[in-house]
Backbone as ProteinMPNN parsed JSONL, in Angstrom:
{"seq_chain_A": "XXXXXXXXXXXXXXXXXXXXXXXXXXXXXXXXXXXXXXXXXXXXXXXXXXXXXXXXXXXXXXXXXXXXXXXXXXXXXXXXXXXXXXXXXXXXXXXXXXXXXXXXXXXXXXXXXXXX", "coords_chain_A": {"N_chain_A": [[-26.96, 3.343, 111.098], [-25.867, 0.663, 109.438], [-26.241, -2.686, 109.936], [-24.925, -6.114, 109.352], [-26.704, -8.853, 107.125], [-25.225, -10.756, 107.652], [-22.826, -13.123, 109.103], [-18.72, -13.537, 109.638], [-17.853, -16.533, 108.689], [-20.095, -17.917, 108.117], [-22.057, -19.463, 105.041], [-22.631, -19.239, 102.024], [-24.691, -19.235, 98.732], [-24.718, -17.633, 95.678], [-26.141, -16.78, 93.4], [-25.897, -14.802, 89.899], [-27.922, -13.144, 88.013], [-28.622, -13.667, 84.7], [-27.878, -10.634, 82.602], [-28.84, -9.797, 80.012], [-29.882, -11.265, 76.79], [-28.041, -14.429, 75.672], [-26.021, -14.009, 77.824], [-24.036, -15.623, 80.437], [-25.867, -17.09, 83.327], [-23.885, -16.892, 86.525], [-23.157, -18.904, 89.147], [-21.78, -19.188, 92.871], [-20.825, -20.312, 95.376], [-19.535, -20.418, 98.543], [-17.812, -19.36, 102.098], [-18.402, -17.153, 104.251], [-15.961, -14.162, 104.689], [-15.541, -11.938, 105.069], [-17.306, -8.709, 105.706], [-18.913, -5.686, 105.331], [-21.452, -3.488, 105.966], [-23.455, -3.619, 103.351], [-21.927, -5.243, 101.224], [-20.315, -8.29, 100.904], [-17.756, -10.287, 101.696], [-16.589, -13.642, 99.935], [-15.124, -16.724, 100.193], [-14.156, -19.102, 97.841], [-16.196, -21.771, 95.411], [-16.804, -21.183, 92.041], [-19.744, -21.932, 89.756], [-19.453, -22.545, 87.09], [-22.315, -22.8, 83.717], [-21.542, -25.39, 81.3], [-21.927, -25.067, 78.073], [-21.42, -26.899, 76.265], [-21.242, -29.579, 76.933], [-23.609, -29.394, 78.136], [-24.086, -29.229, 81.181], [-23.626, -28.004, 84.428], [-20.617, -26.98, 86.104], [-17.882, -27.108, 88.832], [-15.711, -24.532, 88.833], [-11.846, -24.937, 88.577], [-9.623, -24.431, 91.352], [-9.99, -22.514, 94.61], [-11.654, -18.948, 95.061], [-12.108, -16.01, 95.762], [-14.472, -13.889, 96.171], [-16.088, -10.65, 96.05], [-19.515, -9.431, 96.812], [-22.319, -7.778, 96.865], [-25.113, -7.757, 98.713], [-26.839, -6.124, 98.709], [-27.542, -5.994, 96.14], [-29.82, -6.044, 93.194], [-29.692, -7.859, 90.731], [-28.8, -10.536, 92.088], [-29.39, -13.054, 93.847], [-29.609, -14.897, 97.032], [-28.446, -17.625, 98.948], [-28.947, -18.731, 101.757], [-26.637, -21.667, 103.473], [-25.872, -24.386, 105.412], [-24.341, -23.831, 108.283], [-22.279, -25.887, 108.874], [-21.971, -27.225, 106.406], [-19.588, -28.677, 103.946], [-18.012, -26.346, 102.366], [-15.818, -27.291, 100.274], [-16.888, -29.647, 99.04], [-18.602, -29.257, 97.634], [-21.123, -30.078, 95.025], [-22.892, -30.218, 92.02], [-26.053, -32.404, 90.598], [-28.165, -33.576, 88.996], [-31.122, -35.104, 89.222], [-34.017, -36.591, 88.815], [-34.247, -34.654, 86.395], [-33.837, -32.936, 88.478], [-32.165, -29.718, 89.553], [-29.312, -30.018, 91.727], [-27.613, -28.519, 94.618], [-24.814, -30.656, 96.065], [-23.667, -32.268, 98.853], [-23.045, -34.981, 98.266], [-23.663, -36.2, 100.325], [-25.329, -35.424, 103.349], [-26.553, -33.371, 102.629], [-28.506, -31.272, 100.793], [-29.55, -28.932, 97.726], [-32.349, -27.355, 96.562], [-32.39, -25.862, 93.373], [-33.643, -25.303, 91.253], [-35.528, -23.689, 90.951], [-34.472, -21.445, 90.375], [-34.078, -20.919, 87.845], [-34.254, -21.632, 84.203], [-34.083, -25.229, 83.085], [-31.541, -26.285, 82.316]], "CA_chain_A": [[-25.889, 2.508, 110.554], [-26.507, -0.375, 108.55], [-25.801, -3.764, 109.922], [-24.841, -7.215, 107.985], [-27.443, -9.845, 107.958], [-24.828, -12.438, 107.701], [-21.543, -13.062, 109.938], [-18.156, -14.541, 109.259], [-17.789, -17.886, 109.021], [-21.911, -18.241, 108.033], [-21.863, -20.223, 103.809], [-23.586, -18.447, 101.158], [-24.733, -19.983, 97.719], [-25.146, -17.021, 95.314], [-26.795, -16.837, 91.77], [-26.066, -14.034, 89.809], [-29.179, -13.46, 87.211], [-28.149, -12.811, 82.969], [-28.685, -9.602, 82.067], [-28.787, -10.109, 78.402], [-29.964, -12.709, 76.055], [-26.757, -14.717, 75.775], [-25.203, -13.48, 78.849], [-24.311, -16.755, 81.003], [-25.764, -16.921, 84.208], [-22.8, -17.543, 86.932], [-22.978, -19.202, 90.933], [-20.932, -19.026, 93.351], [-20.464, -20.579, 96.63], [-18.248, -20.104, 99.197], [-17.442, -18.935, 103.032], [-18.012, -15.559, 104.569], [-14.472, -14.22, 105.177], [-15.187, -10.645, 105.269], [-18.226, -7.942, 105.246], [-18.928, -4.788, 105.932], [-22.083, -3.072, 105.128], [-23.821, -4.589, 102.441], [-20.796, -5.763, 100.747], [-20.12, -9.546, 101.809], [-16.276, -11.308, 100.856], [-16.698, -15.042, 99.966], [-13.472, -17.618, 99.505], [-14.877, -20.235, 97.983], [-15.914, -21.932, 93.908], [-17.113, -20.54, 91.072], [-20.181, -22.502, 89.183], [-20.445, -22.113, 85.018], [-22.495, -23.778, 82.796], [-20.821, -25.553, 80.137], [-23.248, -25.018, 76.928], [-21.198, -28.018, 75.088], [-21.707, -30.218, 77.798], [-24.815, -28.838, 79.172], [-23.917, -29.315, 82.564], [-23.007, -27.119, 85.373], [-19.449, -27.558, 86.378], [-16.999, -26.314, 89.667], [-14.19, -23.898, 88.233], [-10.799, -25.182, 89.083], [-9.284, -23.519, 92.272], [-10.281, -21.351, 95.454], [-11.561, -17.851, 94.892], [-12.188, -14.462, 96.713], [-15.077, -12.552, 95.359], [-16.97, -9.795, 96.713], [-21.029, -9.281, 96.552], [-23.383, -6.905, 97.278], [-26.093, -8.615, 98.716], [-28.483, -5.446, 98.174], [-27.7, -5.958, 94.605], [-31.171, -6.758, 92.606], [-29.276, -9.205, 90.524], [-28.142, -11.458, 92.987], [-30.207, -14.436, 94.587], [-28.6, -15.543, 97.859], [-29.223, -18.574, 100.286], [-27.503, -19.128, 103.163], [-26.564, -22.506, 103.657], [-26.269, -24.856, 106.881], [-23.098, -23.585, 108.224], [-21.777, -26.955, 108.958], [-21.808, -27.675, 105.151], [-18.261, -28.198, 103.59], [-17.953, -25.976, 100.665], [-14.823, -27.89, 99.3], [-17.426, -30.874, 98.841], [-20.04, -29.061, 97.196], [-21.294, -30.003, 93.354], [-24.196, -29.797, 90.911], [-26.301, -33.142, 90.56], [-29.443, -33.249, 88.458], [-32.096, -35.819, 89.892], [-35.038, -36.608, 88.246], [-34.531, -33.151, 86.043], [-34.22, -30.963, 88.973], [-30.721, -29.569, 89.714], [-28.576, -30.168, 92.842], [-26.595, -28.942, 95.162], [-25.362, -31.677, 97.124], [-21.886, -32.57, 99.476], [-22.71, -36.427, 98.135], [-24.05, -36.503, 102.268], [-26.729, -35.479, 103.77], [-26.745, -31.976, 102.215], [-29.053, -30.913, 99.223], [-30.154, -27.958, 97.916], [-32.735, -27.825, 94.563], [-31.572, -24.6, 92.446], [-34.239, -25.477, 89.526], [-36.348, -22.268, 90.791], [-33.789, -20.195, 90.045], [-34.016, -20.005, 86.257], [-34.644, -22.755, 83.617], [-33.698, -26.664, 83.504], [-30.854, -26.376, 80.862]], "C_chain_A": [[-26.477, 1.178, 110.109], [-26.162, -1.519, 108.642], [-25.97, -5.126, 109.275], [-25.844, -8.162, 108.791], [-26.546, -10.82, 107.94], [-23.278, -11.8, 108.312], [-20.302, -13.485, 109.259], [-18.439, -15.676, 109.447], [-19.675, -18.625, 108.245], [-21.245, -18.858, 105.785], [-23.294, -19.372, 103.469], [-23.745, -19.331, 99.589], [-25.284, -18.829, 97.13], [-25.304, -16.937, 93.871], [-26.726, -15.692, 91.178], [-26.765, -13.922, 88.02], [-28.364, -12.907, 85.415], [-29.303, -11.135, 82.902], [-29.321, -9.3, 80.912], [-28.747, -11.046, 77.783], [-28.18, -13.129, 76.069], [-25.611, -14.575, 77.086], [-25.109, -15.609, 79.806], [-24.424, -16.413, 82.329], [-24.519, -17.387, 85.243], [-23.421, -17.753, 88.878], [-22.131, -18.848, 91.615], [-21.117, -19.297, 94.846], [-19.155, -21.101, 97.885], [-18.555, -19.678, 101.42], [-17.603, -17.632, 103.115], [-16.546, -15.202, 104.951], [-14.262, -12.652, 105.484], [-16.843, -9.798, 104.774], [-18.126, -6.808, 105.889], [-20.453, -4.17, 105.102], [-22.94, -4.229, 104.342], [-23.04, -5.669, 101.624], [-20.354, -6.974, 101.472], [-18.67, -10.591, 100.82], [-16.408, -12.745, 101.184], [-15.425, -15.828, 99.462], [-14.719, -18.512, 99.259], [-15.151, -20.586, 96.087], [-17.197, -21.042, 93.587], [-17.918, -21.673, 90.457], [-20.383, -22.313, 87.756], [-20.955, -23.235, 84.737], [-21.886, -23.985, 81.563], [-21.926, -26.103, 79.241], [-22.555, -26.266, 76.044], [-21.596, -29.162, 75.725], [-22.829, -30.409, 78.165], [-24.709, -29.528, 80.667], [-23.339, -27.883, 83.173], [-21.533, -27.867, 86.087], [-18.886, -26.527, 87.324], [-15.504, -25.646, 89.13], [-13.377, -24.525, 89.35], [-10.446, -24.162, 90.267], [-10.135, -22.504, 92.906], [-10.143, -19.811, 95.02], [-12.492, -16.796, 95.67], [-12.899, -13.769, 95.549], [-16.188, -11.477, 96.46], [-18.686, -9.668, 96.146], [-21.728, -8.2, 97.161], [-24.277, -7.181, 97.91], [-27.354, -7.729, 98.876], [-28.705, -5.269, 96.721], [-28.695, -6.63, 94.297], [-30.164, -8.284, 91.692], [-28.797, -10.862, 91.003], [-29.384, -12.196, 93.681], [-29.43, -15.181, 95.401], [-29.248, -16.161, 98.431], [-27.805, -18.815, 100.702], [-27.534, -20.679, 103.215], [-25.951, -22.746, 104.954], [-24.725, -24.305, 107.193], [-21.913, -24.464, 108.855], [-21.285, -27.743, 107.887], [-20.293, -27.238, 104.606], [-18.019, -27.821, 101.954], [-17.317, -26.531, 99.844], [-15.826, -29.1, 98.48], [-18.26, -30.619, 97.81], [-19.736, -28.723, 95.6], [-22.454, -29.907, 93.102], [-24.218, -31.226, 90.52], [-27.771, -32.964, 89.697], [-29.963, -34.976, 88.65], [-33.033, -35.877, 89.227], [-35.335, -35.108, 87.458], [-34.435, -31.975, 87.139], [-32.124, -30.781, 90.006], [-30.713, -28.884, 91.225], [-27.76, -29.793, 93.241], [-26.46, -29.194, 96.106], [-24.077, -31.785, 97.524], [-22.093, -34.312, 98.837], [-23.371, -37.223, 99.371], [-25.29, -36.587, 102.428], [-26.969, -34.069, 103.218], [-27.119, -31.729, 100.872], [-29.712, -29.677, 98.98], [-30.736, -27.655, 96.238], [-33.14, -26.001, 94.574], [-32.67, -24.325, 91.752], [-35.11, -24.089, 89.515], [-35.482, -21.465, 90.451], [-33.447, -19.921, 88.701], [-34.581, -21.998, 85.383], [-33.825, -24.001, 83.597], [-32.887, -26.704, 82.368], [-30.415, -27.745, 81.001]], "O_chain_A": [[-27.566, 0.771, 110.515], [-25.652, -1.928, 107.599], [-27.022, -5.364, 108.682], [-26.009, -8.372, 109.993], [-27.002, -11.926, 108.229], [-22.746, -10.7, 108.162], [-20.556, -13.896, 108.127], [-19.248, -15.989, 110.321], [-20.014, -19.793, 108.053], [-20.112, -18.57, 105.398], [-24.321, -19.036, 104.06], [-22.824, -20.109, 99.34], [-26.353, -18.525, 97.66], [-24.276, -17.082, 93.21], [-27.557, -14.972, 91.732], [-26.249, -14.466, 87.044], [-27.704, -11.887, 85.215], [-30.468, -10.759, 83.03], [-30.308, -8.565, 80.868], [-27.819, -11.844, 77.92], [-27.278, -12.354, 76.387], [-24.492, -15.088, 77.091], [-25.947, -16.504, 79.696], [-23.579, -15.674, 82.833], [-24.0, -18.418, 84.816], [-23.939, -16.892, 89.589], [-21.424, -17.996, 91.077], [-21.602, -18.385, 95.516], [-18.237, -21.921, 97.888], [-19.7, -19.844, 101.841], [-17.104, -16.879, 102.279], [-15.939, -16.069, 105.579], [-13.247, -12.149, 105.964], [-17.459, -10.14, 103.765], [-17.417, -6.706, 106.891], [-20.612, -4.327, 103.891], [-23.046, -5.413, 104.659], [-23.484, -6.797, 101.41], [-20.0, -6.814, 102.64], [-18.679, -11.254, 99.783], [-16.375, -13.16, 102.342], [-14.827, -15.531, 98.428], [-15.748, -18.695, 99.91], [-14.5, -19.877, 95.32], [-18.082, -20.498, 94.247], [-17.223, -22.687, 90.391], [-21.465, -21.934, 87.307], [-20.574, -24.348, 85.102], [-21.666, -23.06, 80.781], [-22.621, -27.105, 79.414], [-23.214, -26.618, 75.066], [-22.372, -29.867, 75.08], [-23.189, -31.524, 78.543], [-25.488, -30.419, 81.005], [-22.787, -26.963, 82.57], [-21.448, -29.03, 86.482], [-19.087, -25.333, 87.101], [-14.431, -26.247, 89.078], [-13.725, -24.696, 90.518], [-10.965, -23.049, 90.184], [-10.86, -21.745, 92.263], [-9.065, -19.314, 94.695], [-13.617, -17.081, 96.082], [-12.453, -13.288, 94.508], [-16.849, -11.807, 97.444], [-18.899, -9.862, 94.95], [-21.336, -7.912, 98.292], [-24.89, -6.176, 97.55], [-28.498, -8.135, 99.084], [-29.623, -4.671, 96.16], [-28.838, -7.735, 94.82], [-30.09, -9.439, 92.11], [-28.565, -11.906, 90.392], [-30.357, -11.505, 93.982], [-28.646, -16.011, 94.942], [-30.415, -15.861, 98.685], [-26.618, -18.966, 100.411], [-28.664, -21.091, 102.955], [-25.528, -21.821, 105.647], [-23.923, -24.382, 106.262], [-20.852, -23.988, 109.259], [-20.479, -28.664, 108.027], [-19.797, -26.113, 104.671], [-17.903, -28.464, 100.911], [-17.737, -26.556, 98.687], [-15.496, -29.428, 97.34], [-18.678, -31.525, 97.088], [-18.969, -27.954, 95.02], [-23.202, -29.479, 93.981], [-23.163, -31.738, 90.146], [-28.409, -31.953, 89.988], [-29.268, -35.917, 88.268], [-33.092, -34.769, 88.695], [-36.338, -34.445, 87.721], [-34.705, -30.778, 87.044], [-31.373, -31.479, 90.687], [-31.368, -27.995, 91.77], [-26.714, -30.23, 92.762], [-27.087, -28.771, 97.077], [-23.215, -31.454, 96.71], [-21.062, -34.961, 99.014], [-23.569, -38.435, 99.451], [-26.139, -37.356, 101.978], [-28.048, -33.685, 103.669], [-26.359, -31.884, 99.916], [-30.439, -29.237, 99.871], [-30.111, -27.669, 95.177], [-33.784, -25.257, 95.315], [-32.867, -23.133, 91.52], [-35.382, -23.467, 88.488], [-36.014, -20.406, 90.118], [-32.732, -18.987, 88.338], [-35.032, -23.033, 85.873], [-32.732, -23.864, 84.145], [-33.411, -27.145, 81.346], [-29.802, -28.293, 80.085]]}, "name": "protein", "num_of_chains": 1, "seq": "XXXXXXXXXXXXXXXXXXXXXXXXXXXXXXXXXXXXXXXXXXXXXXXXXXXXXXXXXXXXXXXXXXXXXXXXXXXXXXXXXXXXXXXXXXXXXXXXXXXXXXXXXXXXXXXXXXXX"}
């Protein structure tokens, strides 16, 4: 039987990779709220980049998505599980992109694809 590496309650920050030129990559961090298996349910935001802007921006409103986390596309880090997801944005620092509660909590993204 196949047990989860991650619990309720544990914060996930997940990247999910373009498949296709043009495709936009999308984030997503949030709360464990439910797993079973590989399959892991997160409440929590939604990150896009906005190509007019060029920034990364938090979609409006709380959302419930499910993940795979043996899916190849996917790039997950666990985060501290003291960290308050409601808080958490996208900061770019000397070129290298952030995410930070504003606190004491930072976490640099920039390996995970290019510095748009």
């Amino acid at each position: 039987m196949f047990e989860s590496i991650v619990t309720i309650g544990d914060k996930l920050h997940v990247y999910t990779r373009s498949l296709f030129e043009g495709d936009l990559s999308s984030h997503f961090v949030g709360a464990v709220v439910g797993n079973t298996g590989s399959l892991c349910e997160l409440e929590g935001h939604a990150m896009t980049f906005d190509a007019g802007r060029r920034e990364w921006t938090r979609q409006d409103g709380v959302r419930r998505r499910i993940f795979s986390l043996a899916e190849a596309g996917h790039v997950v880090t666990r985060l501290p599980r003291d960290v308050e997801v409601d808080l958490l944005y996208y900061d770019r620092v000397d070129g290298e992109l952030l995410l930070t509660d504003g606190k004491e909590f930072e976490l640099n993204l920039s390996e995970l694809g290019p510095r748009k």
